[in-house]
C-alpha positions as CSV (number, residue, x, y, z in Angstrom):
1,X,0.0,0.0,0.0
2,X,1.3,3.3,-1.0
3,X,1.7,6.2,2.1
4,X,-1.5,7.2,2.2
5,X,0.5,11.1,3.5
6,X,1.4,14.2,1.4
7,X,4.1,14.5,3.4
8,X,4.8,18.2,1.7
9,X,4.4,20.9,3.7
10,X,1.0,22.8,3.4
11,X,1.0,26.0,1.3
12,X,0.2,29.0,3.7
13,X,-3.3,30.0,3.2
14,X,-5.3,32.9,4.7
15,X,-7.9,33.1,6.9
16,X,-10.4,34.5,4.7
17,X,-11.0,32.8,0.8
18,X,-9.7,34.5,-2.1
19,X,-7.1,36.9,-0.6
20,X,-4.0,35.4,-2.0
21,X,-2.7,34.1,-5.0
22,X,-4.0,30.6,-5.9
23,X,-1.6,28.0,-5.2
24,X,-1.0,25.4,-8.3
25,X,-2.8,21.8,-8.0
26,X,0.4,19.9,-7.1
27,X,0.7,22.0,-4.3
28,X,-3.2,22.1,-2.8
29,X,-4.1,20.5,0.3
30,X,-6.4,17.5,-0.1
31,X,-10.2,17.4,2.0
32,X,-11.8,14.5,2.1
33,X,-15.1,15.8,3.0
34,X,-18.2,12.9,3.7
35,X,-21.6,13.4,4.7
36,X,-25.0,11.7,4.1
37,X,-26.2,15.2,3.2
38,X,-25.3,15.8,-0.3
39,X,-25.5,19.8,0.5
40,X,-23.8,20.0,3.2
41,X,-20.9,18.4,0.8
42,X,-21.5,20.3,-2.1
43,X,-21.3,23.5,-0.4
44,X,-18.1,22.8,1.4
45,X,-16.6,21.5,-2.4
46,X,-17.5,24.5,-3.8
47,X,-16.8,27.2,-1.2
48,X,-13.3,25.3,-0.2
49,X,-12.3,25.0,-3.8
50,X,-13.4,27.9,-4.2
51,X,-10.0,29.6,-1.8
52,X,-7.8,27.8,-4.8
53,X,-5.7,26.4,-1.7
54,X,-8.0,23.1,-1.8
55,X,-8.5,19.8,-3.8
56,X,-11.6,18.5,-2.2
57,X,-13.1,15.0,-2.9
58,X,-16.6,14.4,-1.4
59,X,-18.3,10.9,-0.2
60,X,-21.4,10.3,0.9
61,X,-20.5,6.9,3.4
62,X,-18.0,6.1,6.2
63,X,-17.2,3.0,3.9
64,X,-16.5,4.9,1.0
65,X,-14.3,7.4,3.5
66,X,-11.7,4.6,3.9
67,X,-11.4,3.8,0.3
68,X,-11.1,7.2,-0.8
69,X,-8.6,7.8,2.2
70,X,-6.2,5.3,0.5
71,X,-6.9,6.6,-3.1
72,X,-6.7,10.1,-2.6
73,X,-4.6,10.3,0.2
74,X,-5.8,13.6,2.3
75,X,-4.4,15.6,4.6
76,X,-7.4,16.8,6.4
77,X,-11.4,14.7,6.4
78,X,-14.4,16.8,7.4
79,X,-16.4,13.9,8.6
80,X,-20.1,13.4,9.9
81,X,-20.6,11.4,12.9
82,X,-24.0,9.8,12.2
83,X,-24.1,8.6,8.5
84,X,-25.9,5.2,7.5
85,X,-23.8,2.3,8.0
86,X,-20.3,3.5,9.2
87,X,-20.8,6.6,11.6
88,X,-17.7,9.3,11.4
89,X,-16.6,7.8,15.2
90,X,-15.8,4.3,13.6
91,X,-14.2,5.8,10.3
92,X,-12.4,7.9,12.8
93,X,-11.5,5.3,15.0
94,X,-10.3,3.1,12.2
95,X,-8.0,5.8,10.8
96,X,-6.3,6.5,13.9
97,X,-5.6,2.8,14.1
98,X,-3.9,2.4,11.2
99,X,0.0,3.4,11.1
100,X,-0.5,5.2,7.3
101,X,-3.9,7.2,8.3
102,X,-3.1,8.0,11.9
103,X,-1.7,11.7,11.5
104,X,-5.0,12.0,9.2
105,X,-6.5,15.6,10.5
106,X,-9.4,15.0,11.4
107,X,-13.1,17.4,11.9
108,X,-16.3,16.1,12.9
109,X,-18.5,18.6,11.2
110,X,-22.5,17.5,12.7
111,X,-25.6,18.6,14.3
112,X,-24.6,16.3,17.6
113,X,-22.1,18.6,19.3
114,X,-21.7,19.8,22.6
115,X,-19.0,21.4,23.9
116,X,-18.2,19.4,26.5
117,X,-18.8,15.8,24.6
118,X,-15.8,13.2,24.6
119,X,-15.3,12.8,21.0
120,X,-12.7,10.1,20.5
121,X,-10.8,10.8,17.3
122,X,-11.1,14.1,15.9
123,X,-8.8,16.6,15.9
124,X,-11.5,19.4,16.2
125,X,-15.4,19.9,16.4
126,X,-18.1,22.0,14.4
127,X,-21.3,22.1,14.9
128,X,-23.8,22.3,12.0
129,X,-24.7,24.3,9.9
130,X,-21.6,25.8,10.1
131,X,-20.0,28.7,8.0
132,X,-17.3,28.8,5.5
133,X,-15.2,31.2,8.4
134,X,-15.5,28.4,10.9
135,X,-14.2,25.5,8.6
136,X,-11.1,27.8,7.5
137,X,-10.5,28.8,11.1
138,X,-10.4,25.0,11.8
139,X,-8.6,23.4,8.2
140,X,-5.7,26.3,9.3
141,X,-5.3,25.4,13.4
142,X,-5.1,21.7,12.3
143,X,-2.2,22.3,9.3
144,X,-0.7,25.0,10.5
């Protein structure tokens, strides 16, 4: 199995999209962003893309998250926690278990969160529905 790591360095990008100069594909983080609600994922494809810092692949099940995980190798997943069939905990949980996927970054984006919950496996927690702002401020503390 290939190393499923860009081990590249992220290209800075700012806080707010469209400020900068747009980075060139082989240089653009990867997002893996899944979630049973096909807006929810076509409005964070578009509006993350949309910063040209991004290459963002969507899926719409936690079993399809693995498989991309090793095609598309990501830096960062936006995940949902409660999806049909795998939930975003156990994709989560079997991503940190795996010596290629463990340095994965990891966001539970979903409706579920409190601020005081135990999450086990991401790396940080938005509640929905959740604006572009938010998602930046969280892609940059995780890759910076």
């Amino acid at each position: 199995m290939n190393n499923l790591l860009n081990t590249a360095s992220p290209p800075a990008f700012p806080a707010s999209a469209g400020t900068s100069l747009p980075a060139t594909q082989a240089s653009k983080i990867r997002i893996l962003v899944v979630d049973d609600e096909d807006s929810i994922t076509r409005m964070l494809k578009l509006n993350l893309e949309q910063t040209q810092f991004f290459e963002v692949r969507t899926e719409s099940r936690g079993e399809a998250a693995l498989r991309a995980t090793q095609e598309f190798h990501p830096r960062l997943i936006i995940l949902d926690i409660m999806m049909p069939g795998l939930g975003g905990d156990e994709v989560a949980a079997v991503l940190r278990n795996h010596p290629l996927t463990r340095n994965v970054k990891i966001i539970f984006l979903t409706a579920l969160a409190q601020p005081n919950h135990p999450y086990s496996g991401p790396d940080c927690v938005l509640a929905k529905p959740v604006d572009l702002e938010a998602v930046l401020r969280c892609i940059h503390s995780q890759l910076a």
